[in-house]
C-alpha positions in Angstrom: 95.6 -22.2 12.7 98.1 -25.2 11.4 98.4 -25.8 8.1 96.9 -29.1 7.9 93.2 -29.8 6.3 90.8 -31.1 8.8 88.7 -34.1 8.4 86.1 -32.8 10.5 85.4 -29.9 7.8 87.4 -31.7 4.9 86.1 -35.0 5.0 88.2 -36.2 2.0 91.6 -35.2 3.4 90.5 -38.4 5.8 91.3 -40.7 2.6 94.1 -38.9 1.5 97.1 -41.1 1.1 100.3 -40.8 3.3 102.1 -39.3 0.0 99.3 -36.9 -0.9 98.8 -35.9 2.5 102.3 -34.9 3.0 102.5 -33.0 0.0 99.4 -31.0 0.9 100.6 -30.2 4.6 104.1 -29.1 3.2 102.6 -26.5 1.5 99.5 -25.2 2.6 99.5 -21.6 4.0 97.2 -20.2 6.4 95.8 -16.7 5.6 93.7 -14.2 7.6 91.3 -11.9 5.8 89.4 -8.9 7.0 85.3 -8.6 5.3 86.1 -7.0 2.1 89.7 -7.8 1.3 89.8 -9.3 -2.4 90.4 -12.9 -2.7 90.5 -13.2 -6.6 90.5 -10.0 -9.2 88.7 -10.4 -12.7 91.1 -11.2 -15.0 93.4 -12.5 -12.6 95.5 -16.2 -12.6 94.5 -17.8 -9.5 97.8 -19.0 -7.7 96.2 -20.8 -5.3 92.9 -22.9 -4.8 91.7 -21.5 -1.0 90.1 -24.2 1.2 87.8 -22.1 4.2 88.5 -23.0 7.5 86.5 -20.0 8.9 84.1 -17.1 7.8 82.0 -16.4 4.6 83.5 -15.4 1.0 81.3 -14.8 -1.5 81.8 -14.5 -5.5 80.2 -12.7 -7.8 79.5 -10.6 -11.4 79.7 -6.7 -12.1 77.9 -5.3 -15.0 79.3 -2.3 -17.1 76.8 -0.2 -15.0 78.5 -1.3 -12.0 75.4 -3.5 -10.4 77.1 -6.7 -8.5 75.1 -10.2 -8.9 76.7 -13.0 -6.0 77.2 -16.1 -8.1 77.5 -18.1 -4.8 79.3 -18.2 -1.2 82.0 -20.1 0.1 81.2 -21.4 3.5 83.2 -23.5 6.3 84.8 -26.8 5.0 84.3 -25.8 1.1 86.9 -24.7 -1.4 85.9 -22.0 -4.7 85.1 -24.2 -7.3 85.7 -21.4 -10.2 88.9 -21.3 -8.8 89.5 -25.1 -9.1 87.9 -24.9 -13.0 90.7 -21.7 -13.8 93.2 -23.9 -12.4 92.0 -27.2 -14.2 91.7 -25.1 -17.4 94.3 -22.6 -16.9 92.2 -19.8 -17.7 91.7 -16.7 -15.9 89.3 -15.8 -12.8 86.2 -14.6 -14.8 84.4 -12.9 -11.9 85.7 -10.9 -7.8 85.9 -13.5 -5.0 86.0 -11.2 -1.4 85.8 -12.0 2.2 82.3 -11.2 3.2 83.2 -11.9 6.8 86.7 -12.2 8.3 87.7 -15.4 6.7 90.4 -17.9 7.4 91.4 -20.0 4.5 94.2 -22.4 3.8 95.6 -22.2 0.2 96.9 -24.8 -1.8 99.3 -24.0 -4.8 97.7 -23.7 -7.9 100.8 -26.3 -9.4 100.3 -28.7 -7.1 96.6 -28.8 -7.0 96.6 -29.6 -10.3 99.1 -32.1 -10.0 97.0 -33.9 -7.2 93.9 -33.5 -9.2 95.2 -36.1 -11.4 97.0 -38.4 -9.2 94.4 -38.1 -5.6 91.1 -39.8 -6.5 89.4 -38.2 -2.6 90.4 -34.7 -4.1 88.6 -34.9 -7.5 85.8 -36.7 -5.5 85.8 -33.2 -3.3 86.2 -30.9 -6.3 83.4 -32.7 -8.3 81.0 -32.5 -5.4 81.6 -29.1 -5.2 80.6 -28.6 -8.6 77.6 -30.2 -8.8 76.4 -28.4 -5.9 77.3 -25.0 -7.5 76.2 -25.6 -10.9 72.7 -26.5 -8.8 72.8 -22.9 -7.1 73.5 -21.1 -10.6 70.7 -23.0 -12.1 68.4 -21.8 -9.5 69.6 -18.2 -9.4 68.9 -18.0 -13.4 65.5 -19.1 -12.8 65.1 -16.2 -10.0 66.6 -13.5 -12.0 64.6 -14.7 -15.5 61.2 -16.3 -13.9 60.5 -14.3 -10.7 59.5 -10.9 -9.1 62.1 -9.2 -7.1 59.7 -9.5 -4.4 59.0 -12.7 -4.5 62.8 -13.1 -4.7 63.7 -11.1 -2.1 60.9 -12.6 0.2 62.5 -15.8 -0.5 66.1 -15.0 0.2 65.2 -13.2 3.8 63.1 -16.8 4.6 66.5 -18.7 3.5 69.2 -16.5 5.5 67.1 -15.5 8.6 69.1 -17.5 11.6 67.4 -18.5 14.8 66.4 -14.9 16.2 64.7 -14.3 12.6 67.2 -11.4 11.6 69.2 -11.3 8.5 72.7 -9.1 8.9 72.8 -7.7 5.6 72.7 -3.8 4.2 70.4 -3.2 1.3 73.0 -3.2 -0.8 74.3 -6.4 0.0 70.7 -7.5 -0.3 70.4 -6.4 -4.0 74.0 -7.9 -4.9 72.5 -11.6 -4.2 69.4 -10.8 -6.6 71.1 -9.2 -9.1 68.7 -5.8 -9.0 69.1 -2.4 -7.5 69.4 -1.1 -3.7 66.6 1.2 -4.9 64.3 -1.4 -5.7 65.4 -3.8 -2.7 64.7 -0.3 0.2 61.7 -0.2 -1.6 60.0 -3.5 -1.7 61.1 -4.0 1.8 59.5 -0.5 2.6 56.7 -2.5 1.5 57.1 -5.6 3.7 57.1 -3.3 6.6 54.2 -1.4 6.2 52.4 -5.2 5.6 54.2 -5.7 9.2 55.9 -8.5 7.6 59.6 -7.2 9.0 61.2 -4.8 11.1 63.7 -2.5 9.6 67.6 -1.5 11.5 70.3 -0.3 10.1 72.1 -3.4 8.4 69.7 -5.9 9.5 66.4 -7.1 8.3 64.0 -8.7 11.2 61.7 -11.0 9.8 57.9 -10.6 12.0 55.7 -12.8 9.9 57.4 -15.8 8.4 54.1 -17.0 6.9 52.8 -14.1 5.5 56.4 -13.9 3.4 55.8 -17.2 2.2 52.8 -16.2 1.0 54.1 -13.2 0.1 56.4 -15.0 -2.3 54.8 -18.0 -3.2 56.9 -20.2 -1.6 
């Protein structure tokens, strides 16, 4: 991996100029991570904003009790906004960032990310992007977690993450971390969805059998 931003998954490195450019590719670093290694520690100063080249990160909350709610995920050709706003605020990392699959990520230096900020108009452009897509995602996951059933919730999120074969690779656990509730309750409502033969139930995967009978399972 060459530690140089691609347009093809970085659009805005495209309009970079030749001075900001350089800059950048002087001192990005390329980093391999394995699912599960930490990215970012509560409480922690972030010394670099990651840009993913590769693999799924996700970030997320802990309660006191210990029960996880994902915030959001950082896919292919994105960079963690909360990182960006920690940076831009120099404040520290106010929730866990982990590899949720092995991940390759190219990290910028937190100094002169903020320096660029100021002086590379195609970077703020990427960063404000970002945040407008994120603060749309945590808008919508307070209206789940306030306004709707975990059943409707969860039939929701297995409609939205199933890929072409209609499975969804996730334990039950992992499945309760993105809806903010218990692994108890998630094994038990989708109990439920299997004796309606709406899914098929594997260790760590979830086969959806009756697409339309979630979405009228959860109203959507």
């Amino acid at each position: 991996m060459t530690a140089a931003l691609d347009p093809a998954l970085f659009p805005f490195a495209a309009r970079l100029g030749d001075d900001a450019r350089a800059s950048i590719e002087a001192e990005l670093r390329p980093v391999r991570l394995e699912p599960g290694a930490p990215i970012c520690l509560e409480g922690d100063r972030c010394p670099a904003l990651p840009f993913v080249v590769s693999g799924e990160a996700r970030v997320y909350r802990t309660s006191a009790a210990g029960r996880a709610l994902t915030l959001y995920r950082i896919d292919p050709g994105e960079s963690c906004i909360l990182t960006a706003s920690c940076l831009l605020s120099d404040r520290p990392f106010p929730a866990f960032a982990e590899a949720e699959t092995p991940v390759e990520a190219l990290l910028l230096p937190a100094d002169l990310f903020v320096r660029l900020f100021a002086q590379a108009a195609p970077l703020r452009e990427h960063v404000f992007s970002l945040l407008a897509r994120r603060l749309g995602d945590v808008i919508e996951l307070v209206d789940a977690v306030a306004f709707q059933r975990v059943d409707e919730r969860l039939a929701r999120h297995l409609l939205d993450q199933a890929g072409a074969g209609g499975s969804v690779a996730r334990t039950h656990e992992a499945l309760a971390e993105a809806l903010g509730t218990s692994r108890e309750v998630v094994s038990r409502t989708l109990k439920e969805f299997e004796r309606g033969g709406l899914v098929a139930l594997a260790r760590g995967t979830v086969s959806v059998l009756d697409a339309p009978g979630l979405r009228a399972y959860g109203a959507v």
